[in-house]
C-alpha positions as a printed NumPy array, in Angstrom:
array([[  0.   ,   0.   ,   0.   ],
       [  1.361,   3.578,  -0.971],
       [  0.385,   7.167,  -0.898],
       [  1.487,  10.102,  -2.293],
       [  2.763,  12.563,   0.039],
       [  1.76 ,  16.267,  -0.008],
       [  4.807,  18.729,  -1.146],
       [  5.941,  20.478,   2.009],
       [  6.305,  24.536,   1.694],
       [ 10.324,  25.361,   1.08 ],
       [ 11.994,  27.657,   3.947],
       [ 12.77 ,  30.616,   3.466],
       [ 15.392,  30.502,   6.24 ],
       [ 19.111,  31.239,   4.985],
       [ 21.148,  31.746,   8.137],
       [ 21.179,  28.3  ,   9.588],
       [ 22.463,  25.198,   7.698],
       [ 19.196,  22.618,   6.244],
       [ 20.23 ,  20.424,   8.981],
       [ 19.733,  22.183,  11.849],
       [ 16.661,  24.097,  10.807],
       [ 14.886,  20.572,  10.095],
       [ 16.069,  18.889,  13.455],
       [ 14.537,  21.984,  15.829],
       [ 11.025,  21.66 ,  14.844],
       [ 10.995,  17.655,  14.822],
       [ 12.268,  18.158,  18.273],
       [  9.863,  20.299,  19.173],
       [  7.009,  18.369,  18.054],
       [  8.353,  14.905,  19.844],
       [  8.846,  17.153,  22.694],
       [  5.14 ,  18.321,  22.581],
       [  3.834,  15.142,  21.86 ],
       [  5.592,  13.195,  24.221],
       [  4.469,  15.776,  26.934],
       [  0.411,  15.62 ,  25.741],
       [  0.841,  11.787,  26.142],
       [  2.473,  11.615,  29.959],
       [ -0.205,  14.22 ,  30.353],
       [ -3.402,  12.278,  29.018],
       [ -1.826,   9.09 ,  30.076],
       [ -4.273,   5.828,  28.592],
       [ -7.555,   7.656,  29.55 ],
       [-10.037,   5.613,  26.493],
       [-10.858,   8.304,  23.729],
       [-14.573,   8.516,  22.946],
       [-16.935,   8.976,  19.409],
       [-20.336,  10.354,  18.815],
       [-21.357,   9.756,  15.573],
       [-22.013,   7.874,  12.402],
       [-19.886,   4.757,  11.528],
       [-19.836,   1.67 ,   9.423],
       [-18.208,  -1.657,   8.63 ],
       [-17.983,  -3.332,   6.007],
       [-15.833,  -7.298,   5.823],
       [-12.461,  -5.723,   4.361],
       [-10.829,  -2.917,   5.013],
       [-11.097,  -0.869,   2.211],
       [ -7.98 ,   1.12 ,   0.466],
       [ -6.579,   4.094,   1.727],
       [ -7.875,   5.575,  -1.399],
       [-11.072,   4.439,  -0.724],
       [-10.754,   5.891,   3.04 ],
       [ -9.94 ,   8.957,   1.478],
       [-12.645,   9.799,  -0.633],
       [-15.563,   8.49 ,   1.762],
       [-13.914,  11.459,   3.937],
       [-17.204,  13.258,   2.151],
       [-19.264,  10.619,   3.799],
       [-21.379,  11.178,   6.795],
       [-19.57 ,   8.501,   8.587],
       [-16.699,   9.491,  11.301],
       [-15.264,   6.098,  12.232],
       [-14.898,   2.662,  10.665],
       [-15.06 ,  -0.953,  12.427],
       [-12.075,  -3.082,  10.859],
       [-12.29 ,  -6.581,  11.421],
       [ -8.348,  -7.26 ,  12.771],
       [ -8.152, -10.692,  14.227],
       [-10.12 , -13.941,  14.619],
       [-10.064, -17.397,  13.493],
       [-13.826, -16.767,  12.228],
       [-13.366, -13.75 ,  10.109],
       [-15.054, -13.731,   6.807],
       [-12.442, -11.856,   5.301],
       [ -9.314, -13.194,   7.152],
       [ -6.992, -12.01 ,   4.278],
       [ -7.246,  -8.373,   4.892],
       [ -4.987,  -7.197,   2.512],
       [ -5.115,  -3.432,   3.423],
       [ -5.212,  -3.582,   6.67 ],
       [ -1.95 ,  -2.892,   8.224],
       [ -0.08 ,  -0.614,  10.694],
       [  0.639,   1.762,   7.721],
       [ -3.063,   1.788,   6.638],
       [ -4.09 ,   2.677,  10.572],
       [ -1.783,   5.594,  10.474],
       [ -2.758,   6.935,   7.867],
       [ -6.647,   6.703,   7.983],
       [ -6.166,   7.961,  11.638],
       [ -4.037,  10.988,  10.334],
       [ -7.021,  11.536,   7.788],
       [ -9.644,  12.287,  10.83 ],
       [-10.926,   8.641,  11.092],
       [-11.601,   6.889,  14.472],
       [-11.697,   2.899,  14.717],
       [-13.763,   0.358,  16.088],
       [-11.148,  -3.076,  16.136],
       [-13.505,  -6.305,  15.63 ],
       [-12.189,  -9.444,  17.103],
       [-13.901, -12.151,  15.03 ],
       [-13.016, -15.531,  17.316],
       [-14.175, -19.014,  18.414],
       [-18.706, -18.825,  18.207],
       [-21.341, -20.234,  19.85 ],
       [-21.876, -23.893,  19.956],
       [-25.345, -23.075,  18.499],
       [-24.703, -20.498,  16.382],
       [-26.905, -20.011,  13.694],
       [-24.559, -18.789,  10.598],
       [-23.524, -21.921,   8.29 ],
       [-20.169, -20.433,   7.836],
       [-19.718, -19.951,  11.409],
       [-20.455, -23.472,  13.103],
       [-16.588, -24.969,  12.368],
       [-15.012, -21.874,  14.358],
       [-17.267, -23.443,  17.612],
       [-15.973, -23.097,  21.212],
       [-14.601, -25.865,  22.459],
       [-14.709, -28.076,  25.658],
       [-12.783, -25.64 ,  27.784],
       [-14.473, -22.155,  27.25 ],
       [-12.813, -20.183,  30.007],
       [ -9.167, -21.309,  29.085],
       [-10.041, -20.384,  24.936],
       [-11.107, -17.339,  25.521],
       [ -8.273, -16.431,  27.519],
       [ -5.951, -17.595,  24.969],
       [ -8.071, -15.71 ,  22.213],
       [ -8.159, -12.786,  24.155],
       [ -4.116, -12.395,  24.072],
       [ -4.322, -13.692,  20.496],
       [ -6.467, -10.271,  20.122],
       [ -3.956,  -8.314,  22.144],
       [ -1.073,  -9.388,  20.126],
       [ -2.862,  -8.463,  16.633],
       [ -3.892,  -5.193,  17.79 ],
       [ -0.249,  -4.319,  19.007],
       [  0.999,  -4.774,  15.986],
       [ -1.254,  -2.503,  14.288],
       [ -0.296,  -0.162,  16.661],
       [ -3.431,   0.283,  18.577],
       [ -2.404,   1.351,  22.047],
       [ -3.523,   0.136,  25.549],
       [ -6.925,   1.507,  26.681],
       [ -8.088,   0.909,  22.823],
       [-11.565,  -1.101,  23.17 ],
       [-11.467,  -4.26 ,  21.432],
       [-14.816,  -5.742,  20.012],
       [-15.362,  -9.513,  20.733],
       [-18.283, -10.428,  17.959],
       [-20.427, -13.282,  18.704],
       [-22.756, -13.803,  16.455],
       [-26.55 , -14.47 ,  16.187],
       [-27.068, -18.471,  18.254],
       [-30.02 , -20.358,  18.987],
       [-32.107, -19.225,  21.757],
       [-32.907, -20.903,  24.655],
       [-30.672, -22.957,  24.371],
       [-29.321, -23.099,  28.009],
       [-25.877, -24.842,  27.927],
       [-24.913, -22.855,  24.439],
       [-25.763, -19.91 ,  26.333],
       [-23.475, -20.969,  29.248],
       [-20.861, -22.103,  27.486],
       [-20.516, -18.739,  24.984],
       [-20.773, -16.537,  28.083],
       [-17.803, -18.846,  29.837],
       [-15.43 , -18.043,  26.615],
       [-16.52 , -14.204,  26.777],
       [-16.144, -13.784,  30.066],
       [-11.994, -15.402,  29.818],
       [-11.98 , -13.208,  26.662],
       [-12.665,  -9.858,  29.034],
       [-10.755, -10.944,  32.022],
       [ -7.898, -11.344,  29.928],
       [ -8.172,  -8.248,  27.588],
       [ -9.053,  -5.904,  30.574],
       [ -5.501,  -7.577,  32.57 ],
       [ -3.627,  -6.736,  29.293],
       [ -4.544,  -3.213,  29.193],
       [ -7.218,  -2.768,  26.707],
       [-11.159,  -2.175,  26.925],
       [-13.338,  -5.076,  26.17 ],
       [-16.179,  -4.476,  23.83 ],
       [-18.965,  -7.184,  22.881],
       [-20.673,  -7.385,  19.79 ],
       [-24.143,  -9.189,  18.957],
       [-27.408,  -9.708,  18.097],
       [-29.426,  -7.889,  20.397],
       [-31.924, -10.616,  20.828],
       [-29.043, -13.439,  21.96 ],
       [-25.53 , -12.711,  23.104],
       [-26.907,  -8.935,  23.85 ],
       [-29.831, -10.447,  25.55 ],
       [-28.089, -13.04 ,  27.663],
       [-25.275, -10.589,  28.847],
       [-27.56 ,  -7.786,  30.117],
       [-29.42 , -11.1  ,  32.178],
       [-26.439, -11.462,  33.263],
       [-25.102,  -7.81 ,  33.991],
       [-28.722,  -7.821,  36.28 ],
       [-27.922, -10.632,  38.178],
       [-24.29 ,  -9.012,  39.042],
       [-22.03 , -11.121,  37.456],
       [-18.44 , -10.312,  36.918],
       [-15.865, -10.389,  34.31 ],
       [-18.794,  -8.761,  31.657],
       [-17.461,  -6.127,  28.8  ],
       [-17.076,  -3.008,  29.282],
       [-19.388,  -1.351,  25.72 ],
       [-22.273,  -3.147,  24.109],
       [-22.597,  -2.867,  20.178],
       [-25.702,  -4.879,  19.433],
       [-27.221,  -5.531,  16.22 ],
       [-30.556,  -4.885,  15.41 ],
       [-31.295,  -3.655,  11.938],
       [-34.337,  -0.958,  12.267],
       [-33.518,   1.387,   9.319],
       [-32.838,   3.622,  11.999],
       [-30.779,   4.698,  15.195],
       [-32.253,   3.683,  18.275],
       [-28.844,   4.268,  20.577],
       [-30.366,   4.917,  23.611],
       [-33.94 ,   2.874,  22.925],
       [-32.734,  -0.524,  22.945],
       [-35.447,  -2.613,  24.634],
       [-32.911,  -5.164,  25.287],
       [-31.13 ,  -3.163,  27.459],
       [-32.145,  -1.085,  30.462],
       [-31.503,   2.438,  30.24 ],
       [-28.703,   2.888,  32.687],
       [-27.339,  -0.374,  31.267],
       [-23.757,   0.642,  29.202],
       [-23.861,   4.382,  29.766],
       [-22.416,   6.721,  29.099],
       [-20.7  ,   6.654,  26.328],
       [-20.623,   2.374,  26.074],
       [-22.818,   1.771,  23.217],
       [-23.142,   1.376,  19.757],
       [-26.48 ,   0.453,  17.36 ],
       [-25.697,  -1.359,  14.268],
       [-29.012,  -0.121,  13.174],
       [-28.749,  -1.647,   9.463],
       [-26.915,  -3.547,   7.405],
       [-25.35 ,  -4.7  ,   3.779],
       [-26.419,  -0.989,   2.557],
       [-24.353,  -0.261,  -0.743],
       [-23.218,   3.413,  -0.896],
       [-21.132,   5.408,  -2.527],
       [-18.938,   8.203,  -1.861],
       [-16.149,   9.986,  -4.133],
       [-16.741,   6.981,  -6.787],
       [-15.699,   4.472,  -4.439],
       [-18.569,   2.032,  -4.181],
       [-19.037,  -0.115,  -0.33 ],
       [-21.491,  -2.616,   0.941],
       [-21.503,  -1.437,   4.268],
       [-23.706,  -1.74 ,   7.965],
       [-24.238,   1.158,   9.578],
       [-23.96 ,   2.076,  13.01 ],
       [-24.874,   4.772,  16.162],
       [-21.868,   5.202,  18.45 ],
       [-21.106,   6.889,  21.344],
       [-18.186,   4.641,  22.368],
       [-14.83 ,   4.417,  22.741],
       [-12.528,   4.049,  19.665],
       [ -8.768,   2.952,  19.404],
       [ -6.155,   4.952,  20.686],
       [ -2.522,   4.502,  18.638],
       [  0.824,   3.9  ,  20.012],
       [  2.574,   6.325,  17.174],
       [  3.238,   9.908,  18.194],
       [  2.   ,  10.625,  14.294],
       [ -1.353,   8.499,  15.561],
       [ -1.457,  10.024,  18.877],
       [ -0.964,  13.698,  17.15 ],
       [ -4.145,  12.677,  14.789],
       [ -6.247,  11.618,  17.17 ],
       [ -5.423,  14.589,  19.872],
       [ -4.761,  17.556,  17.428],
       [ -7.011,  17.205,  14.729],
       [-10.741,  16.632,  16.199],
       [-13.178,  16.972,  13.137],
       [-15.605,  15.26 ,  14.954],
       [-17.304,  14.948,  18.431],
       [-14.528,  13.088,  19.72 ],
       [-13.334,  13.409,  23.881],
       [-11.845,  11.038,  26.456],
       [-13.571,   9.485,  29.478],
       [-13.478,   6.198,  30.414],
       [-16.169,   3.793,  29.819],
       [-17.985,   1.491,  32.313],
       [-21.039,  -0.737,  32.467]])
């Protein structure tokens, strides 16, 4: 993947050699960013607004011209054995930089091990196994490890999708919250934010049950799925209306929507967030995501 980089504005500086005139201001700005990061430390970094995912990242190009868009952030699907699109030829550290640097937040999707029960065809080999806890802990620094090296920093949420199982279906149930709730132990004792992703009328269901009845070890932002033709962010029946607030939710409100933007052509789902998004460990990512705010973007933490 390449871009073209801007032409930078000549000096018009004579009484210093090149050298030194280009080594000040790169000091300066390491110095400044390196002080903005010991002062906002790992607080999570928070979006309001439109976003969508589609199964590949799409090109940098592509990221580009849907800047026109009305969408702010972007979920990227960057680990799992049960991806649909595992090959992910875009996505890379290089391609997070730069859409970051662009003004776009991210929403990491950690595609792993399903529900027994799950209802997608192309889902039921990627199953949990016999030992729910211990996968999900292994998955969950499997997810760690993949989101390092895309340089998404510590506090960044990390989405565990589940998808869509059979209801009432008591042991599936059991055993998919058992591998979810290793996945968040694990994630949150590695330094990042767990996030769960599902169909609001299963794994969304089953987890607020569970959130009443005070059970630990649960995420930390809900991003269910149910596909209205509208936002209903803060309407969820599902959910009760202190449940995941604030800023700890996100509505995929439809989905496989073809748009267009710039003459790039997606098949997309959209989404209502107002959630935390990935922080980066670059100083250029950090710069991007603290300097340049298009959008309703602040930090606070997010709890249940």
């Amino acid at each position: 993947m390449s871009t073209s980089t801007p032409t930078r504005p000549r000096s018009t500086t004579t009484s210093a050699p090149a050298r030194s005139r280009s080594a000040l201001p790169l000091a300066g700005v390491r110095a400044v960013a390196f002080a903005l990061m010991a002062a906002v430390g790992s607080a999570p970094v928070t979006f309001t607004g439109k976003a969508f995912d589609t199964c590949e990242a799409p090109s940098v190009e592509t990221m580009r011209a849907w800047r026109g868009s009305p969408y702010g952030a972007v979920g990227i699907y960057f680990g799992g054995r049960g991806r649909g699109c595992p090959g992910q030829r875009e996505l890379d550290s290089g391609w997070v930089a730069s859409v970051q640097a662009m003004g776009w937040r991210l929403l990491p999707v950690f595609v792993g091990s399903q529900a027994p029960c799950v209802e997608a065809p192309a889902k039921k080999p990627f199953a949990i196994g016999s030992d729910p806890w211990g996968q999900g802990t292994r998955e969950a620094g499997d997810a760690v490890g993949a989101a390092r090296a895309l340089g998404l920093g510590t506090s960044s949420p990390l989405y565990l999708d589940i998808e869509a199982y059979r209801s009432g279906d008591a042991q599936c149930a059991a055993t998919t919250l058992s591998f979810v709730r290793g996945w968040n132990r694990e994630v949150r004792r590695l330094g990042y934010l767990p996030g769960f992703y599902s169909s609001a009328d299963t794994g969304v269901r089953d987890i607020e049950a569970q959130r009443k009845a005070g059970t630990a070890d649960l995420p930390a932002v809900m991003w269910f799925a149910r596909w209205l033709g509208k936002p209903a962010l803060a309407t969820e029946a599902t959910l009760a209306p202190e449940a995941w607030t604030p800023h700890a939710r996100i509505h995929q409100y439809a989905g496989n929507v073809a748009e267009s933007y710039g003459g790039h052509r997606l098949v997309i789902d959209r989404n209502a967030v107002d959630a935390p998004v990935a922080r980066l460990t670059t100083v250029r990512g950090f710069l991007s995501g603290v300097l340049h705010l298009p959008l309703a973007v602040t930090q606070a933490p997010a709890r249940p």
